[in-house]
N, C-alpha and C positions, 0 to 999 in steps of 0.2 A: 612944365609940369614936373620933370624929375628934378630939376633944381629946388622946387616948393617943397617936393618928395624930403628930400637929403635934409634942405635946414630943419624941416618938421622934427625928423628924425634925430637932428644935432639936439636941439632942445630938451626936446625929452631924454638923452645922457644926462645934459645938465641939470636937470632937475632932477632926476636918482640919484645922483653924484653929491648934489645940496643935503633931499634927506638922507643920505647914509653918514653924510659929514654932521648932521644936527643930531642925530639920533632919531629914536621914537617919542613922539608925542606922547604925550602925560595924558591918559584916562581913568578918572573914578581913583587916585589918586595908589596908582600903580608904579611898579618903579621905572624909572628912564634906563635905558639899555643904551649903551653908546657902542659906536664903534673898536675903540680899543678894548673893550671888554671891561672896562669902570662901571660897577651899578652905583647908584648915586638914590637915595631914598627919596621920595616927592614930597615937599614942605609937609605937605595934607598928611600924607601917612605919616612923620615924624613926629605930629603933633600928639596923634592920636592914637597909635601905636601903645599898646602896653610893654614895658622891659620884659625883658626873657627872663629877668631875675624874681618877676613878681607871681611868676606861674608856679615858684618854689616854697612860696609863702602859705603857708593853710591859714584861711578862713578862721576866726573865731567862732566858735560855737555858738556863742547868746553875750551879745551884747544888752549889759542893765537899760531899763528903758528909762524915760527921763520924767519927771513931774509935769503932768497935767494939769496948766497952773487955775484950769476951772472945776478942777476936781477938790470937790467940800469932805474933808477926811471922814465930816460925820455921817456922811449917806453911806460909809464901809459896813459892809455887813454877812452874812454869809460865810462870816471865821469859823472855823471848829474849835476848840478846848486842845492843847496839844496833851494836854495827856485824857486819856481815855476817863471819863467816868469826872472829872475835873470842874468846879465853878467856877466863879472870881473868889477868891481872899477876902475877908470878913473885915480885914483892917488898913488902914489907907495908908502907915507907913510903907508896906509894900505894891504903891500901888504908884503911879508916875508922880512925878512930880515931889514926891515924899524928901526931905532933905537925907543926903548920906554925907554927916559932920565928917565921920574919916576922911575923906576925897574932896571936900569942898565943891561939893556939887549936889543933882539931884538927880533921883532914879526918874530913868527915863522909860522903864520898861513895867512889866510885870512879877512878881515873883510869888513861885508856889510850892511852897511849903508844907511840909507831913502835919496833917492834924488843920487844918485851917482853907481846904478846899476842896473839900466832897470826897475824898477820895484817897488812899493812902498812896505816901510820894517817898521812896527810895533809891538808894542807889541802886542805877540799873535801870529805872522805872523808863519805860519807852516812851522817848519825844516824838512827835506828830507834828507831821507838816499840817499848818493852820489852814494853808488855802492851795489849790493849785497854782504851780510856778513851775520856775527856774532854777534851779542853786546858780547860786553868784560866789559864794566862800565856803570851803570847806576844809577846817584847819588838818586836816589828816597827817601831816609834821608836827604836833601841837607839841611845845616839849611845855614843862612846866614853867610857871614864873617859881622864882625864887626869894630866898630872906634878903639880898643885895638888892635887887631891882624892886620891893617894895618899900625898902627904904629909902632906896634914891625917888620911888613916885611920892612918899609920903614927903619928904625932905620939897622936893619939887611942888609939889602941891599947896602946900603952907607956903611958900615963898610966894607963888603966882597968886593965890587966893582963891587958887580954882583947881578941878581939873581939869587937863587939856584931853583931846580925844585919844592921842596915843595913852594918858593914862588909862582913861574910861574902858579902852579896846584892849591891853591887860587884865583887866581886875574885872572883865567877863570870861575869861580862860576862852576852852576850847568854844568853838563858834561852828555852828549854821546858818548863811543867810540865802533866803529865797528870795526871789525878783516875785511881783505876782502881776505886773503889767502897769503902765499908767504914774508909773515911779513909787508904785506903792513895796513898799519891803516888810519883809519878820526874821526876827535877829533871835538864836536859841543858843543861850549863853552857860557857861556851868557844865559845860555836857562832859559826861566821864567817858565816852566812846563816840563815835559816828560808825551808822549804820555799814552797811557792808553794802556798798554799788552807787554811796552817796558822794556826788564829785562833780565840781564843778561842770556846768552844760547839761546835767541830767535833767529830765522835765519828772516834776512829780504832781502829785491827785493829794488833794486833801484829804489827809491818814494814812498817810505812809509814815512809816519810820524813816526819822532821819539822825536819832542817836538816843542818849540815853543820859540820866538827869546822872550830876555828880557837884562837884563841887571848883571844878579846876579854876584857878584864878583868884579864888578867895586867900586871904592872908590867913585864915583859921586852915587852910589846908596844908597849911607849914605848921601852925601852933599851936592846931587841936582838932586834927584832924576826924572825920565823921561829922561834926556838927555845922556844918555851912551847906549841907546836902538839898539839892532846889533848883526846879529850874524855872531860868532868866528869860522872858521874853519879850520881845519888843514887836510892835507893829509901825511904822514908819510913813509919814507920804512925804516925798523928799528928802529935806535934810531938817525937817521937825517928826518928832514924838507923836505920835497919837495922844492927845490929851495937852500938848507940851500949853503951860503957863492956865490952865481952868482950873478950877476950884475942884474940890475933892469931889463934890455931888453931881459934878457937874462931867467930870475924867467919869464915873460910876455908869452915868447914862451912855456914854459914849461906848464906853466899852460891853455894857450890857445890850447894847443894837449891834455892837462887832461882830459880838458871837450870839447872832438869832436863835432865841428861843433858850436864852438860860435862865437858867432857876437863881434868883434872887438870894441869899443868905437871907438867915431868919433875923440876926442882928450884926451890927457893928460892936468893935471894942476888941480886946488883946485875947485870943482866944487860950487856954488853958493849957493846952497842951497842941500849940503849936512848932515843938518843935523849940529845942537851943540856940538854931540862927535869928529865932523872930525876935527876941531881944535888940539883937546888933541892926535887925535890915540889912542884909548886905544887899549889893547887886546882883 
């Protein structure tokens, strides 16, 4: 019996002596602990580990969302007027689609003009967020374009036979754009200030101030300045226009369901005293 005693006893050294020489088993993917003092990470945790480096990294506020490609741009509705007291414009050059010969392109937005939409439109005049959103861009560095860089877009422009987006995104000057969900966007273009608290990742409510109509970005605001005074607006679902490629009567409808419940113009045609930019159409 003490013979059976002693080997039992031999065994069991050697088996503690095995695990202290292996280590500790790997649980729920912990680290292994060895005898010399080496930690060694377990495949499991390595994988899945986040870096130490990425806990230094902040979070984007509001990522743009993306186009909802069964989303029918015409069922948009529930817009506001961005400026207070505001219709649509009585004439379809300023209206999408419209050609702008300068640029070799065509207005993709809206523009509202002193004298031609319900309501009188100044420098200063306070812009309105159309829907509740996000801000996505707010030029608050906006320096001016210049006489050099609009003759290198118009130089450029005439060569290509177009304009390109980098020019289009010039020759709207200072910029607000809001996210408003489902990839749908509103681009407020011309603006001679932005609001005080308007910055990228803000959340705002339909009627808030987000700046103020001026004319930044027009070539007239080098060459004669005061007369291009107006602001630019666009409504967006993806990477087309509201209206992009319809017929004028057809842009009309669309945008008079945008903004529920607005009052009609009593006629079309070039109104009288619309103002010295209605002539040119700018953007």
């Amino acid at each position: 019996m003490r013979f059976r005693v002693r080997d039992l006893m031999f065994l069991l050294l050697l088996l503690s002596s095995a695990t202290l020489a292996l280590g500790c088993v790997e649980r729920g993917g912990e680290t292994r602990v060895f005898v010399d003092g080496t930690q060694v990470s377990s495949p499991v945790a390595s994988a899945t580990a986040t870096p130490a480096s990425a806990a230094t990294v902040p979070a984007l506020a509001f990522t743009p969302t993306p186009y909802t490609s069964d989303l029918d741009p015409a069922d948009l509705t529930d817009f506001i007027y961005p400026i207070v007291g505001a219709c649509l414009p009585s004439r379809d050059e300023v209206m999408p689609n419209a050609p702008r010969i300068y640029r070799n392109g065509v207005h993709e937005g809206v523009d509202l003009y002193n004298g031609d939409v319900c309501t009188p439109v100044a420098l200063g005049t306070e812009v309105l967020a159309m829907h509740a959103g996000v801000v996505i861009r707010a030029d608050l560095d906006y320096v001016d374009i210049t006489a050099a860089q609009v003759e290198t877009l118009t130089a450029r422009t005439n060569a290509q036979g177009f304009s390109d987006p980098e020019a289009v995104d010039l020759y709207r000057g200072r910029q607000v754009w809001i996210d408003h969900g489902n990839g749908v966007r509103s681009r407020y273009g011309h603006l001679s200030a932005i609001t005080a608290g308007i910055d990228v990742g803000v959340e705002v409510s339909a009627g808030r101030a987000v700046g103020a109509v001026g004319e930044s970005g027009t070539p007239e605001s080098l060459t004669a300045p005061g007369t291009e005074l107006h602001l630019h607006v666009e409504v967006r679902a993806g990477e087309r226009f509201l209206g992009e490629g319809l017929a004028p009567d057809e842009v009309r409808r669309l945008y008079f369901r945008l903004f529920s419940g607005a009052a009609e113009p009593a006629a079309t045609g070039t109104s009288s005293d619309a103002g010295a930019g209605a002539t040119r159409a700018a953007d």
